[in-house]
C-alpha positions as CSV (number, residue, x, y, z in Angstrom):
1,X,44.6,-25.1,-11.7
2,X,43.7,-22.7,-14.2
3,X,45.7,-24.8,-17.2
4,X,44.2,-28.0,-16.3
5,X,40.8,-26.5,-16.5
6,X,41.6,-25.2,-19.8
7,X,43.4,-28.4,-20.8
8,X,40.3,-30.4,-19.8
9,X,37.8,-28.0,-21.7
10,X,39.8,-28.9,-24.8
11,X,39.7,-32.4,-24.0
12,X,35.9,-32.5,-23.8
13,X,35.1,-30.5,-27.3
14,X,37.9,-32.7,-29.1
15,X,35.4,-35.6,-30.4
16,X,33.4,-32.3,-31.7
17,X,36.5,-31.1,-33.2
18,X,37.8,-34.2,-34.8
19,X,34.1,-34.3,-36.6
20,X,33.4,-31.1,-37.3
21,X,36.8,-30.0,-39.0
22,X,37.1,-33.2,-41.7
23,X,33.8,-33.2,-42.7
24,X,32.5,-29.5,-42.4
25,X,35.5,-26.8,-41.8
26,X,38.1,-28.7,-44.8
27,X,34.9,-29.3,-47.3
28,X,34.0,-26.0,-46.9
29,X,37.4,-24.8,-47.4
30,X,37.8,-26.2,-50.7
31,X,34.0,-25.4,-51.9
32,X,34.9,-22.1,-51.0
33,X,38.2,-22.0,-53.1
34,X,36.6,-23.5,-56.0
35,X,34.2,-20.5,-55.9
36,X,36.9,-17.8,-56.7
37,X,38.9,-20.3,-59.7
38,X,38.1,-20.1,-63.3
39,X,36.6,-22.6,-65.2
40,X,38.1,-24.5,-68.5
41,X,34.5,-25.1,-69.8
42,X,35.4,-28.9,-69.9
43,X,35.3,-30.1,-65.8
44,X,38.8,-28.3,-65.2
45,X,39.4,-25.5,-63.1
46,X,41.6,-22.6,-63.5
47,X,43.9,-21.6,-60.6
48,X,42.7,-17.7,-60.6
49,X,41.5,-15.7,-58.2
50,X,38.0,-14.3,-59.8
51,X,34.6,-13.4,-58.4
52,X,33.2,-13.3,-61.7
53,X,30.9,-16.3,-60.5
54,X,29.5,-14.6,-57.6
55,X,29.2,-11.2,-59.8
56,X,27.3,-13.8,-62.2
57,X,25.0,-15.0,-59.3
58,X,23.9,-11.3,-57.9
59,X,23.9,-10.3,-61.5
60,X,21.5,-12.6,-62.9
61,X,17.8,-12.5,-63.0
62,X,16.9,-16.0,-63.3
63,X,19.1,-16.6,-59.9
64,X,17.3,-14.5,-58.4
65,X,14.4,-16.2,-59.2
66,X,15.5,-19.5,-58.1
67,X,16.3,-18.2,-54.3
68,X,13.0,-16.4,-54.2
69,X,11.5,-20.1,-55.2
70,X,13.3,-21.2,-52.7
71,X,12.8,-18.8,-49.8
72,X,9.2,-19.3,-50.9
73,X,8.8,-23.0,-50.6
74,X,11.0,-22.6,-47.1
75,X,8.0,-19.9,-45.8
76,X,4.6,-21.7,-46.6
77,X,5.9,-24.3,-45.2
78,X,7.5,-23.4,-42.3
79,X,4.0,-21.8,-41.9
80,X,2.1,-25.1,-42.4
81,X,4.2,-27.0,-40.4
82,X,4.4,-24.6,-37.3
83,X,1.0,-24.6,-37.2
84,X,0.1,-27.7,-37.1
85,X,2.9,-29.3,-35.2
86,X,1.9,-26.7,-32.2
87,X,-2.0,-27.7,-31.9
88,X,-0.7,-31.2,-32.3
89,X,1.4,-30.9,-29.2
90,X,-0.9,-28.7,-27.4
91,X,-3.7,-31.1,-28.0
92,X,-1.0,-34.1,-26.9
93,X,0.2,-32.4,-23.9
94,X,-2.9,-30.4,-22.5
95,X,-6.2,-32.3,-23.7
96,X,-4.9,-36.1,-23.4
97,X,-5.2,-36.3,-19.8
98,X,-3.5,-39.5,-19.4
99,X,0.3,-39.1,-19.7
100,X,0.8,-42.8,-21.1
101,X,-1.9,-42.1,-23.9
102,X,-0.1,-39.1,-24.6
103,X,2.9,-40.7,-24.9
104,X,1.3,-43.5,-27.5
105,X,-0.4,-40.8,-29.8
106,X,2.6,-39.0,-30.0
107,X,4.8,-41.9,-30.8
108,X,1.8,-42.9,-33.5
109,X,2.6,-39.3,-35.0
110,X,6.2,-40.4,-35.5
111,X,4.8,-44.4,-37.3
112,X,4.8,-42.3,-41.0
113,X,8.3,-41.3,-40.9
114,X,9.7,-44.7,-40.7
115,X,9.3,-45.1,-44.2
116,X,11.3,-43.5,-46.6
117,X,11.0,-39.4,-47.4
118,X,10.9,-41.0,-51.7
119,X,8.1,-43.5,-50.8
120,X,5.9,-40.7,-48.8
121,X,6.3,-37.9,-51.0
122,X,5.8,-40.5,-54.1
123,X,2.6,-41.8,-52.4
124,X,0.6,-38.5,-53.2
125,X,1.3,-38.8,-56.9
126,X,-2.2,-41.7,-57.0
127,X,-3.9,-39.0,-55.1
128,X,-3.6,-35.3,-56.5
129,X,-3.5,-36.6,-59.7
130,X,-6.2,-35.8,-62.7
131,X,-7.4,-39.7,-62.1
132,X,-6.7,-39.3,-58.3
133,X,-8.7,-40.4,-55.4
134,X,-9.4,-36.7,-54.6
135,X,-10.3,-35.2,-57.9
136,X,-12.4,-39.1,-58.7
137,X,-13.9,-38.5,-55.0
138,X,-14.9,-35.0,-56.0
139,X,-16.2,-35.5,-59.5
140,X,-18.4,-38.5,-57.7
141,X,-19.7,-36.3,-55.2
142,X,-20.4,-33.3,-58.0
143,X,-18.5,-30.7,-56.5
144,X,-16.3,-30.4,-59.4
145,X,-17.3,-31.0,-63.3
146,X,-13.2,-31.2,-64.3
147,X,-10.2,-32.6,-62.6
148,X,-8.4,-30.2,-60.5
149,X,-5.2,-29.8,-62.5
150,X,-3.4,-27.8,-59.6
151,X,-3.8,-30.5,-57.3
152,X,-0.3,-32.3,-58.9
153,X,3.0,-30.6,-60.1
154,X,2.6,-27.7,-59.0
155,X,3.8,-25.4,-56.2
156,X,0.4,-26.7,-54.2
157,X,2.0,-30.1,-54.9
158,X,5.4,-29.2,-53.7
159,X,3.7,-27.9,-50.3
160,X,1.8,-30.4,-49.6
161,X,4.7,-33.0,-49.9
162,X,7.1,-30.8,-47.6
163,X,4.5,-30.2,-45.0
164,X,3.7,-34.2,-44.8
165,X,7.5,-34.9,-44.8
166,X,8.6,-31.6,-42.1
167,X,5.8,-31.8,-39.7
168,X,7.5,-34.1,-37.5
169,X,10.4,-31.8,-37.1
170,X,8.3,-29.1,-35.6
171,X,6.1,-31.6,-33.4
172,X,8.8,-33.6,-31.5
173,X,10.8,-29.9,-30.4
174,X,7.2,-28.1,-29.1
175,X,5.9,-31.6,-27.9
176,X,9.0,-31.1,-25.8
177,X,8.8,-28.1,-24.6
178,X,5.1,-27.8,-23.7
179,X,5.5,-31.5,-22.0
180,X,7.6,-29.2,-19.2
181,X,5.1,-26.5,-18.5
182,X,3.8,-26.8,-15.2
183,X,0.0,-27.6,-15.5
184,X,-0.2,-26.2,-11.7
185,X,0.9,-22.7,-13.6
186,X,-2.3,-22.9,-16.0
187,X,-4.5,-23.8,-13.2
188,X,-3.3,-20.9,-11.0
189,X,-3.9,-18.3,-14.1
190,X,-7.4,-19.8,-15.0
191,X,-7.7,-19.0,-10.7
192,X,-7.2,-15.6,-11.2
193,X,-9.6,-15.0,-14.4
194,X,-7.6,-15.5,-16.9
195,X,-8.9,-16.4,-20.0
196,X,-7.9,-19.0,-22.3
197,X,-6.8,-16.8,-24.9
198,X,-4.7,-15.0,-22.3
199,X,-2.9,-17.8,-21.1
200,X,-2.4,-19.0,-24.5
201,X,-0.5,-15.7,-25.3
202,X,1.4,-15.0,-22.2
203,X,1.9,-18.6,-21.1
204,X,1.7,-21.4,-23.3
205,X,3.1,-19.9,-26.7
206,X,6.4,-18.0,-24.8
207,X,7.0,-21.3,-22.8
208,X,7.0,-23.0,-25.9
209,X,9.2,-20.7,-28.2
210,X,12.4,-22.9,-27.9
211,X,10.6,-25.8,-28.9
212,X,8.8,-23.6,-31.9
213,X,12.7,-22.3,-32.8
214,X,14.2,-25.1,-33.2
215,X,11.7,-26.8,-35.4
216,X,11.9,-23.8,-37.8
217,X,15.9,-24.5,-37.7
218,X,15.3,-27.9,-38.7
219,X,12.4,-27.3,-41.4
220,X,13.8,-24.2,-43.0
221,X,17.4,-25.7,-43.5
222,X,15.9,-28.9,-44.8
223,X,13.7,-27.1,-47.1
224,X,16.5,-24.8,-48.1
225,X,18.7,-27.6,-49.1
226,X,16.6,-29.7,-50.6
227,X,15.6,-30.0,-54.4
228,X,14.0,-33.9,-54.5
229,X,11.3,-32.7,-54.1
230,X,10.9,-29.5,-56.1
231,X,11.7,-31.8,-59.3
232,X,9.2,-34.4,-59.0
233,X,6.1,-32.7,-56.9
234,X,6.3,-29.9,-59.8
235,X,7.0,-31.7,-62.5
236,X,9.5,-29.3,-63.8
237,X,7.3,-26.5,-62.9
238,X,9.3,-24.9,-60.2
239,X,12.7,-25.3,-59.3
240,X,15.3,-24.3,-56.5
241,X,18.6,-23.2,-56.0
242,X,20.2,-27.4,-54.9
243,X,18.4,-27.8,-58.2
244,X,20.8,-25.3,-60.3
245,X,23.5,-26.7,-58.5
246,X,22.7,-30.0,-59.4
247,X,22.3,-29.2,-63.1
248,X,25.9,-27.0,-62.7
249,X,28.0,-30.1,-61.6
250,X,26.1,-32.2,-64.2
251,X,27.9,-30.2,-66.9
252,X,30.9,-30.0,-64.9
253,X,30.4,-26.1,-64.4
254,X,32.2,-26.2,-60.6
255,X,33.0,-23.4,-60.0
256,X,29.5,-21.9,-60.6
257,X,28.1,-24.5,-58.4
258,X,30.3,-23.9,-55.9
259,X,29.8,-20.0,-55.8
260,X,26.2,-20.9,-55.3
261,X,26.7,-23.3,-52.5
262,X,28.4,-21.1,-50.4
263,X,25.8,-18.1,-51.0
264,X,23.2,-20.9,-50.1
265,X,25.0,-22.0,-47.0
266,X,25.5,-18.5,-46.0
267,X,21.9,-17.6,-46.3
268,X,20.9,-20.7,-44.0
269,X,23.5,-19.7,-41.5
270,X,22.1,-16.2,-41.8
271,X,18.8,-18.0,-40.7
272,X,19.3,-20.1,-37.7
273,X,21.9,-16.7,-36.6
274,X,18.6,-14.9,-36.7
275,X,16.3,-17.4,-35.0
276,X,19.1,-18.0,-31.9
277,X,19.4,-14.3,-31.6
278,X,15.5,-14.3,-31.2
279,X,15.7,-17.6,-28.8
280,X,17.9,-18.7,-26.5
281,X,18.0,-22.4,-27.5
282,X,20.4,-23.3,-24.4
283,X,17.3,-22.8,-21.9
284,X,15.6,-25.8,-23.8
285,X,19.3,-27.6,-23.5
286,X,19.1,-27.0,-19.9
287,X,15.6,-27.3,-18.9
């Protein structure tokens, strides 16, 4: 009994396996070799052993600077978007009293992400720019004598397109979550004097903390492994670690890139390890 059990528990993570293994476990097996081979300078690699690339990486200053870019655009916004995708949700779920309504203003949240992330990022440029909408509307109203030149590439820039492009990730998982608290539970604590601040503390927000982790999975990875953005929101400003490794396998430096990549994939992994050690996603599974 015991064997078919285990044969049947095989059987039912195969599909997983037969995905996962092609396309993540073998890819990452030959990123990471590339990471410890020499280089020929010239889009070859050398078949020796050598951590000279990742003594390279924790070596160098300017790498350094490009994860702390990085980890930087990942935070603010992770901050932004957390914010505002949990009043959104809270407003959606607790002050829209009719569960239908609900339903439609949540589903009119989702209406700007059926467009292309490259036509809503590119769609701020006629805005923040010096002869933008904002700094024009501004200039007409005589709150500024000069165009606000941090408005458009720049790190402010950069921001503001992640947060328009990420929010969504953190409103669908707390929309979720908060949709299952039981509104007889706030009625009973509002019974017994508590205040609003208290339930929001000791209620609302811990009920809610799968939803609010795995939105932070989904906008810190995205953010960490994205560089699209960086490039044309800064206007060569700032920049990111995808972005070195972009410019490394566009001079055929692999083995550099590579070492990066898997520093970069271990840091993200480091991340969501963190955040399910925090939360136990599988209550929100099985809720």
């Amino acid at each position: 009994m015991a064997k078919r059990a285990d044969a049947f528990g095989w059987l039912a993570v195969t599909p997983l396996l037969l995905v996962l293994i092609p396309f993540f476990v073998v890819p990452f097996g030959v990123i990471l070799a590339a990471s410890v081979m020499e280089t020929d300078g010239f889009g070859g690699m050398i078949p020796t052993i050598t951590l000279d690339n990742y003594l390279y990486i924790f070596n160098s200053r300017l790498t350094f600077d490009l994860y702390f870019e990085t980890a930087k655009f990942a935070v603010i916004t992770w901050v932004f978007t957390t914010v505002i995708g949990f009043w959104v949700s809270y407003f959606l779920v607790f002050h829209v009293k009719n569960p239908l309504l609900a339903i439609g203003l949540f589903l009119l949240c989702t209406v700007p992400f059926w467009t292309s992330n490259i036509i809503r990022m590119i769609s701020w440029l006629p805005l923040l720019g010096k002869e933008g909408l904002i700094n024009q509307g501004l200039m007409g109203a005589g709150a500024i004598d000069q165009p606000l030149t941090f408005l458009l590439f720049s790190s402010f820039a950069v921001i503001v397109a992640y947060v328009h492009q990420l929010t969504i990730f953190m409103i669908v998982p707390i929309f979720n979550s908060m949709a299952k608290i039981d509104k007889s539970l706030i009625e009973a604590a509002l019974d017994a004097g508590s205040s609003r601040l208290d339930i929001m503390r000791y209620i609302i927000v811990p009920m809610s903390k799968t939803g609010i982790a795995l939105g932070s999975i989904f906008v810190l990875s995205i953010v960490m492994g994205d560089f699209f953005v960086v490039k044309v929101m800064s206007g060569g400003g700032s920049a990111s670690v995808v972005g070195a490794l972009y410019e490394d396998v566009g001079v055929l430096q692999y083995p550099s890139a590579a070492a990066n990549s898997i520093i970069l994939t271990v840091i993200v992994f480091a991340v969501v390890f963190a955040i399910l050690r925090v939360v136990d996603i599988r209550k929100e599974i099985a809720r």
